[in-house]
N, C-alpha and C positions, 0 to 999 in steps of 0.2 A: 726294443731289445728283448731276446727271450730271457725269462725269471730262473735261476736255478737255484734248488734248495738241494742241499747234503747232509742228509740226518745219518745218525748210524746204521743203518739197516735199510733203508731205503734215499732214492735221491728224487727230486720231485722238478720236472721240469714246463714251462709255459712255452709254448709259442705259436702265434698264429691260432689263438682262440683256441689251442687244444691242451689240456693240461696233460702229462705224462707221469706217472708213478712206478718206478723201478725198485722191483726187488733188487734189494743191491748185498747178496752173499755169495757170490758166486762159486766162491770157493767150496761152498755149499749146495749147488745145483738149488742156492736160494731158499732151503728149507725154513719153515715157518717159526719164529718164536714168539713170546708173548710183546718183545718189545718190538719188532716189525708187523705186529698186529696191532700196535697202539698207532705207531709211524703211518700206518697206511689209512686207515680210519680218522688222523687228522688232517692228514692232505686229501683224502676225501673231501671233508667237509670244507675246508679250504676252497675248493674247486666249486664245490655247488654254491658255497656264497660270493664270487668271483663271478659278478653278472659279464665279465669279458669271456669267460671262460664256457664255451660250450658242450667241448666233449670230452670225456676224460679217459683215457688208454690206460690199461696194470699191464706189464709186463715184466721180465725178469732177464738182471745179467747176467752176461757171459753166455753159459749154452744152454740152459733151459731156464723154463719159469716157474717151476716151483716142486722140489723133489717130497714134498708133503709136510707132515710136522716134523723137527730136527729130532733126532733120533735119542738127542740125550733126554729129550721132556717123556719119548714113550718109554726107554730105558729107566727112567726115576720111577715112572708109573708101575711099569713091571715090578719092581724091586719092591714100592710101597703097599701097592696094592690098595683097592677098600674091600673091609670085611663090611659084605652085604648084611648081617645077623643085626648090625648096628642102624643100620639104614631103615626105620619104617616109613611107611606112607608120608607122613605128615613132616619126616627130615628132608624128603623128597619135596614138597611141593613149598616147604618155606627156601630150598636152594633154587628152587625154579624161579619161586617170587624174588629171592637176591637179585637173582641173572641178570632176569628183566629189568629190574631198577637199574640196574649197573651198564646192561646195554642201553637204556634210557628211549623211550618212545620220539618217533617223532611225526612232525605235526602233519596230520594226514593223509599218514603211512596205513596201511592194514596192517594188520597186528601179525599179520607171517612174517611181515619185510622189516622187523622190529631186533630180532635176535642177531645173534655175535656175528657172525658172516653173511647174514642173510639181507641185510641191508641196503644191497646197491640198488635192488629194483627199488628201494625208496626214496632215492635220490631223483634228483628231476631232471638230470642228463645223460645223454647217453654214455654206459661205461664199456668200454670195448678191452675183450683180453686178448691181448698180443701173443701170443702163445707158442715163444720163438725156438722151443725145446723139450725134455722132457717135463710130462707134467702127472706127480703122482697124489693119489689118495687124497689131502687136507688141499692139498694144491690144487687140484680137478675139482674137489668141491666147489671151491672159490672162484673157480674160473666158471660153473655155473649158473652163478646169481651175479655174473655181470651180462649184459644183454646182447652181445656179440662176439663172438669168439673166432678170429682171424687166426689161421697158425699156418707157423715155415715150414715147408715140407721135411726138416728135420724133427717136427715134433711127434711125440711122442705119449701114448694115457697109456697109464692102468689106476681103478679103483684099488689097487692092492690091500683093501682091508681084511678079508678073507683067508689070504696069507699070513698076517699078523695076527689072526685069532681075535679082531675086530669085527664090528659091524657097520651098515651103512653108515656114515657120519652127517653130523651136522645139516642134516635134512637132505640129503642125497635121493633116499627112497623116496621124496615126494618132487623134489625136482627134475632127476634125471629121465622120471618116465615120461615127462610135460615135452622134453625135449626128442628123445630118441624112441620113446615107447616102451614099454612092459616086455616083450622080447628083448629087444636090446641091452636092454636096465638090468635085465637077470642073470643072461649072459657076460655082461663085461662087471656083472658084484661076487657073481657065482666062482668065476674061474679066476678072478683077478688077473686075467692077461691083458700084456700090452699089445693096444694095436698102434699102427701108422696112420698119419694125417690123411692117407688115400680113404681107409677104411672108415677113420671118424666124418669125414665129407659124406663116406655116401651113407650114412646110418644116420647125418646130421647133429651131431654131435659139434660141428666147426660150421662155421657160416660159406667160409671160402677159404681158399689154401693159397700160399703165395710163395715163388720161389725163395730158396733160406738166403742166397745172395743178396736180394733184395730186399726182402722181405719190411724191415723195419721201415725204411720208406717208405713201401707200397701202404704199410697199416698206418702214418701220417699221414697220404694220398687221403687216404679213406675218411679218417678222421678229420682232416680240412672238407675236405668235398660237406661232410655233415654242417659244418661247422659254416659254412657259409653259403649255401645253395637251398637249406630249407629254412623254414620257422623256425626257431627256438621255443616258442610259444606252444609249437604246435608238436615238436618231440615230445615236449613235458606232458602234455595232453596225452598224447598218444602213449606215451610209456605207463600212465598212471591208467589210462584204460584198461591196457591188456592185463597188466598186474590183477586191478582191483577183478576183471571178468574171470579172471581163473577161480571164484569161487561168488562168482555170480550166474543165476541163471538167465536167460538168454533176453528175455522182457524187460528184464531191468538195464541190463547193458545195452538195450535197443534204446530205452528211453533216456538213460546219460548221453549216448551218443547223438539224439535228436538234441537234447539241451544245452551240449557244449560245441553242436551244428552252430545255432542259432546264437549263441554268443560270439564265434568267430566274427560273425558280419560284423562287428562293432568295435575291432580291433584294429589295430596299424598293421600289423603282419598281413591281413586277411587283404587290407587295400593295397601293401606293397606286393602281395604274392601274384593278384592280377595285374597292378600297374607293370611291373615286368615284363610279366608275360606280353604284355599286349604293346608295350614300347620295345623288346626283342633286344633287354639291356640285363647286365648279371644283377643279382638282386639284392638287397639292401635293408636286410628283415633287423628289426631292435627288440624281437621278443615280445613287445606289447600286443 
């Protein structure tokens, strides 16, 4: 039977080995608050220690997924302000050190994938955003430290921080070029426009587009397909590769990759991945 959880701000659902996490303000085109940032980050972790659970889908109800931070948290901000005169060096780098402690390490994460949003590549599943509407500023950040990003052809970006008299957020300048390039990255921070799901397909911004009728099933399709047709063993591998090599040079991600070769041979996955194959039967992988 599928598991459904109802918190206030988000709803957390199981089925068929793929965990689902909805933004659930619709009313709100889902904007972000502190308490759907706690909500989401524990059905996270929920999910990765849920050895049933292989792949975990963010998405957002009603008609988009996520219209950035809710507007009353940058309104308070506005209004308060920080007087920079107060701020030296050293109030800076002991709020840094807070941060960290409070986003809390984890265990054999790189230290990028450690901070408030930035933690889904630390996870050892794959996290796919569903991206079934518009999606702005704090929202499109989020949506790009999860590892694949599916959207209906109603969805909709803009980084709109530029507009706000803001700056790239929450590591945006260093993720968005990984994904779309330096051209692209400056273009869509520069002008804060919105483009359409055509446009972010082909700049790669979105992995795939799916019609909006459809769509939520199509990105369960997708998610079961993961969820039962490869390793699990070998996603977590493989996600923590790519991660860790975006700031490894190239000799050394050769030689993890000869060393975590040569571990495969001695695992269940690795004998059920040929017995399959070679008996022409669906496959039956337990992660080990």
């Amino acid at each position: 039977m599928p598991t459904v959880v109802s918190t206030k701000e988000t709803l957390y659902h199981v089925a068929n080995r793929v965990a689902t996490i909805t933004l659930n303000r619709p009313v709100k085109l889902n904007a972000w608050t502190a308490l759907m940032e706690s909500e989401v980050r524990s059905h996270m972790e929920n999910a990765e220690q849920d050895d049933e659970i292989r792949v975990i889908v963010l998405t957002g109800a009603g008609r988009g997924f996520c219209a950035g931070a809710d507007m009353s948290l940058l309104s308070a901000a506005a209004e308060r302000g920080v007087d920079s005169r107060n701020l030296d060096s050293r109030d800076l780098d002991e709020r840094v050190r807070e941060q960290a402690l409070r986003d809390g390490a984890r265990e054999g994460a790189a230290q990028d994938f450690q901070k408030k949003y930035s933690y889904f590549p630390a996870i050892g599943k794959p996290v796919i955003a569903a991206i079934n509407g518009p999606v702005v500023g704090l929202g499109l950040a989020i949506a790009l430290y999860c590892d694949l990003r599916l959207a209906s052809e109603a969805s909709r970006f803009s980084t709109t921080f530029a507009r706000r008299g803001l700056i790239a957020e929450y590591g945006m300048a260093w993720m968005l070029p990984r994904i779309v390039g330096i051209a692209n990255t400056l273009d869509l921070l520069f002008s804060a426009r919105t483009i359409d799901a055509a446009e972010a397909l082909r700049m790669g911004l979105v992995n795939r587009v799916f019609p909006h009728e459809t769509f939520l099933a199509r990105v369960q399709e997708s998610g079961q397909e993961l969820a039962s047709t490869v390793s699990p063993r070998s996603l977590r591998i493989i996600k923590r590769q790519v991660y860790d090599a975006m700031s490894q040079p190239l000799a050394q991600a050769f030689d993890i990759s000869v060393r975590e070769m040569m571990a495969c041979f001695r695992t269940e996955d690795f004998k059920e991945g040929v017995a399959h194959f070679v008996q022409k039967r669906p496959a039956a992988f337990t992660g080990k």
